[in-house]
N, CA, C and O of each residue as an XYZ file, in Angstrom:
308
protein
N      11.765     -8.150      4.866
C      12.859     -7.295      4.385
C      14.216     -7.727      4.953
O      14.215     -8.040      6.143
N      15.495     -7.799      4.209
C      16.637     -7.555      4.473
C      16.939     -7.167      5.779
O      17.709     -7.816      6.487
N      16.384     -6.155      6.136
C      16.597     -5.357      7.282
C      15.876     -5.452      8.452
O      16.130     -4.759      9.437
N      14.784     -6.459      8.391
C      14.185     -6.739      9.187
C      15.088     -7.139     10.846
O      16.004     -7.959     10.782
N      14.804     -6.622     11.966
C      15.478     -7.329     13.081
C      16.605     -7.085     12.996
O      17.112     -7.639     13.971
N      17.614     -6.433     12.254
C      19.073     -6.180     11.589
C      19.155     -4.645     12.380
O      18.472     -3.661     12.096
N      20.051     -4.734     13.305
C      20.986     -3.464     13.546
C      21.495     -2.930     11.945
O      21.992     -3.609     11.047
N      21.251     -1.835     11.963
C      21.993     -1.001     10.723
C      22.286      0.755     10.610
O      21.663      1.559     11.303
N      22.878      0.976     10.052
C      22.874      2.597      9.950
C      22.624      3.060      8.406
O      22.189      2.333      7.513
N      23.039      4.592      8.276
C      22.984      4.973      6.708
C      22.703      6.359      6.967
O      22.749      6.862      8.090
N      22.416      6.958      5.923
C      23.055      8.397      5.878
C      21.635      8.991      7.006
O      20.654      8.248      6.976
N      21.555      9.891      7.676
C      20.594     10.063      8.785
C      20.044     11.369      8.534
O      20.790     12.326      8.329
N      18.568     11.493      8.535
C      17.812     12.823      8.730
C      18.646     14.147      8.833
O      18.509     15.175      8.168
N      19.300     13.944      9.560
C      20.117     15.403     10.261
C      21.214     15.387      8.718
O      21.214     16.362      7.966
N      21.767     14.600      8.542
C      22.970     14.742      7.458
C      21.806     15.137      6.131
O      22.041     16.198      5.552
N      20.735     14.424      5.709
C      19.884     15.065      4.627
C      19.559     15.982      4.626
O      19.606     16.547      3.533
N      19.074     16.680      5.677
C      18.981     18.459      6.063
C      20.492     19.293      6.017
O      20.699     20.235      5.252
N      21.050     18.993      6.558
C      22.419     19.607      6.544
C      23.019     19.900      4.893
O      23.623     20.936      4.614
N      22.726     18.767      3.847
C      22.817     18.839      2.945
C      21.513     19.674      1.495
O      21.702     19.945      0.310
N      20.541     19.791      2.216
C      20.009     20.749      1.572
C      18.842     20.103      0.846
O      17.929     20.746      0.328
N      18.992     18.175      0.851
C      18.406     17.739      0.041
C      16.991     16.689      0.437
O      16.297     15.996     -0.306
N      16.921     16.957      2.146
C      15.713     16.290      2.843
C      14.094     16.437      2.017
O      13.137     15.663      2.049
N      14.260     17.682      1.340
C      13.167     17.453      0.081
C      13.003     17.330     -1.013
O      12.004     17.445     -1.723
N      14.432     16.981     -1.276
C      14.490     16.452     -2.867
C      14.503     15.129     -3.245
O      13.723     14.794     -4.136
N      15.414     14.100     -2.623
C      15.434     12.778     -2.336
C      14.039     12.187     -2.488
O      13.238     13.105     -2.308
N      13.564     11.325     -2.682
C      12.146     10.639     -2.689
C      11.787      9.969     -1.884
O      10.606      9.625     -1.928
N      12.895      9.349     -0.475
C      12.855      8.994      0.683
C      13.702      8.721      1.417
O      14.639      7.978      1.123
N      13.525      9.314      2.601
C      14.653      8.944      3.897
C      14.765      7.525      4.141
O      13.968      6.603      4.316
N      16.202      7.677      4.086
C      16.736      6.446      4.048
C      16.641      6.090      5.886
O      16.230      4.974      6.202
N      16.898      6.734      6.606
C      16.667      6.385      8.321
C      15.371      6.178      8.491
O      15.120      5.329      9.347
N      13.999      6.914      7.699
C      12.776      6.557      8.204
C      12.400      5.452      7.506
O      11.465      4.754      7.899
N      13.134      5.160      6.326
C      12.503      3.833      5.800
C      13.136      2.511      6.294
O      12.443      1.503      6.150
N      14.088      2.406      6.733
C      14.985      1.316      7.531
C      14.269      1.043      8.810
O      14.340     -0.001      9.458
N      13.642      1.996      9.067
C      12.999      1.720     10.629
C      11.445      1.179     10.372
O      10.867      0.462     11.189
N      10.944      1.557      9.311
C       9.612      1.674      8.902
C       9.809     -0.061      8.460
O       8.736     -0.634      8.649
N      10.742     -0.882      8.005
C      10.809     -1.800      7.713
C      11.719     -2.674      8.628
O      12.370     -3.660      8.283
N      11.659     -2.286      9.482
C      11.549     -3.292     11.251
C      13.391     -3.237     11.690
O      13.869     -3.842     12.649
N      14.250     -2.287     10.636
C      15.083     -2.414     11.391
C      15.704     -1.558     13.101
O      15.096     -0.870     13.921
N      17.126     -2.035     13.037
C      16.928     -1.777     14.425
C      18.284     -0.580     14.247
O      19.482     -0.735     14.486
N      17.655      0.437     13.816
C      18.473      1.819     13.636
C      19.280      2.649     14.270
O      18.800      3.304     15.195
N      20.428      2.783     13.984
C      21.641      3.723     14.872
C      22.163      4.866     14.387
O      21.491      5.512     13.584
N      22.864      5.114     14.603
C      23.510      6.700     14.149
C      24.436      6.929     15.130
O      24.328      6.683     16.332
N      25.542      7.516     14.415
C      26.827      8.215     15.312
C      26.584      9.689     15.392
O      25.390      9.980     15.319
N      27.215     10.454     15.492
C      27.427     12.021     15.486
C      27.558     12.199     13.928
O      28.241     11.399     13.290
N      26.764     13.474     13.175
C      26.852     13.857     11.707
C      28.196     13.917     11.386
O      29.084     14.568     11.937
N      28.251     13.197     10.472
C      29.599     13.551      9.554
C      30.707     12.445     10.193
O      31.807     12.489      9.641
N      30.601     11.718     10.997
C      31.627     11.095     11.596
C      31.685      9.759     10.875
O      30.997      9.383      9.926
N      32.587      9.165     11.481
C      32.759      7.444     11.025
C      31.596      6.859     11.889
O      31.418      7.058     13.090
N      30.726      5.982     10.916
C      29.992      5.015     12.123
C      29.220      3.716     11.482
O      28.092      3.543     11.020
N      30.348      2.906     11.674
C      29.748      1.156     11.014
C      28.831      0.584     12.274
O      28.945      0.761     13.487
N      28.013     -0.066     11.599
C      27.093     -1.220     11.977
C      27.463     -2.642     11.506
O      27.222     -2.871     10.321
N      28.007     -3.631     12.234
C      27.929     -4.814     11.434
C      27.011     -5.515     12.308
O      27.120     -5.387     13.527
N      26.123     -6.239     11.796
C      25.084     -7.362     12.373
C      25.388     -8.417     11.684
O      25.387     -8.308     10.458
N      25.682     -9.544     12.225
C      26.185    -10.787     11.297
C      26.782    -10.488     10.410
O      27.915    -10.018     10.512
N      25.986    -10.742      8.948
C      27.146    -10.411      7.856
C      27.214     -9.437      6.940
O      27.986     -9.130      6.032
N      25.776     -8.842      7.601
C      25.381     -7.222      7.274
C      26.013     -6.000      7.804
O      25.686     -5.531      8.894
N      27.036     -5.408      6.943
C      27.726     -4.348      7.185
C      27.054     -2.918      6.463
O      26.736     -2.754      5.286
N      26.970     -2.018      7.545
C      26.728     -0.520      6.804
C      27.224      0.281      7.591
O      27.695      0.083      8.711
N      27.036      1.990      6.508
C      27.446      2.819      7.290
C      26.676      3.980      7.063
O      25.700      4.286      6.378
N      27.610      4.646      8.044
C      26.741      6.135      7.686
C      26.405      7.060      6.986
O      25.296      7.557      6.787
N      27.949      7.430      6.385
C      27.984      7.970      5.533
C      29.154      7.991      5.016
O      29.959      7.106      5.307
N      29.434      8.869      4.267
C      31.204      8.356      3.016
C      32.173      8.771      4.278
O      33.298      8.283      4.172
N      32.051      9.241      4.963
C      33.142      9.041      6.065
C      33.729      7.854      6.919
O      34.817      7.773      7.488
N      32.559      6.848      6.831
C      32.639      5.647      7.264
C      33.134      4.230      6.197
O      33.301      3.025      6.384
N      33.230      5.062      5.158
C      33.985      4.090      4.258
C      34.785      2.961      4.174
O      34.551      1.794      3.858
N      36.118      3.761      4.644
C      37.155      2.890      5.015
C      36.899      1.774      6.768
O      37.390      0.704      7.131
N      36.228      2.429      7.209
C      35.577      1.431      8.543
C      34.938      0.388      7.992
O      35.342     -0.747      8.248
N      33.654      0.623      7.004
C      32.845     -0.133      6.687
C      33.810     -1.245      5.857
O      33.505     -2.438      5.850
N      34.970     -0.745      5.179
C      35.702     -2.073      4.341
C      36.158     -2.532      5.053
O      35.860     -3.725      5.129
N      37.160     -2.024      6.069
C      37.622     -3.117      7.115
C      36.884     -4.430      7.735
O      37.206     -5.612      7.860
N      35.656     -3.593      8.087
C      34.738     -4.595      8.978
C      34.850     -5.773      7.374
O      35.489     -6.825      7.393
N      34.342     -5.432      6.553
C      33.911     -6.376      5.555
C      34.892     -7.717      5.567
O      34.610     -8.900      5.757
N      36.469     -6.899      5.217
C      36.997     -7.446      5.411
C      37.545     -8.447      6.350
O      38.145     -9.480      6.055
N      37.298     -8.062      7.345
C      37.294     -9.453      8.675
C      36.328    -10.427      8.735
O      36.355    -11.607      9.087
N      35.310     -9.559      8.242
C      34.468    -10.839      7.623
C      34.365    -11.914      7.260
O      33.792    -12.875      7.773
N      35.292    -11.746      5.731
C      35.849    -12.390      5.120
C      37.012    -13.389      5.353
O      37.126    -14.431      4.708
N      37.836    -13.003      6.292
C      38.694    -13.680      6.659
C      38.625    -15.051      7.207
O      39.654    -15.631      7.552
């Protein structure tokens, strides 16, 4: 997988509950990132919180948006 060995983040357990939709969704996105060997983080709910690993950038959630383009962008540079 992609994500294998890869530091990463994405929207987290606590934010899917908070939102109402931890049993509607068809799968957690934090238990399946981990379930497929990555190496999983999380900031505080609702906050800004990028992961870049090499050239793999993510985030947490839409709050981390504009973080996550920046990073991209230096990337790129």
């Amino acid at each position: 997988p992609l994500v294998k060995d890869k530091r990463v983040t994405g929207f987290s357990n606590e934010e899917e509950t908070a939102v109402g939709l931890a049993d509607v969704v068809p799968f957690s996105l934090e238990d399946e990132l981990k379930k497929h060997g990555a190496r999983y983080e999380r900031g505080v709910a609702w906050q800004s919180y990028v992961v870049a690993d090499g050239r793999l950038v993510t985030g947490q959630n839409p709050a981390s948006s504009a973080a996550a383009a920046e990073d991209v962008l230096r990337l790129l540079r």
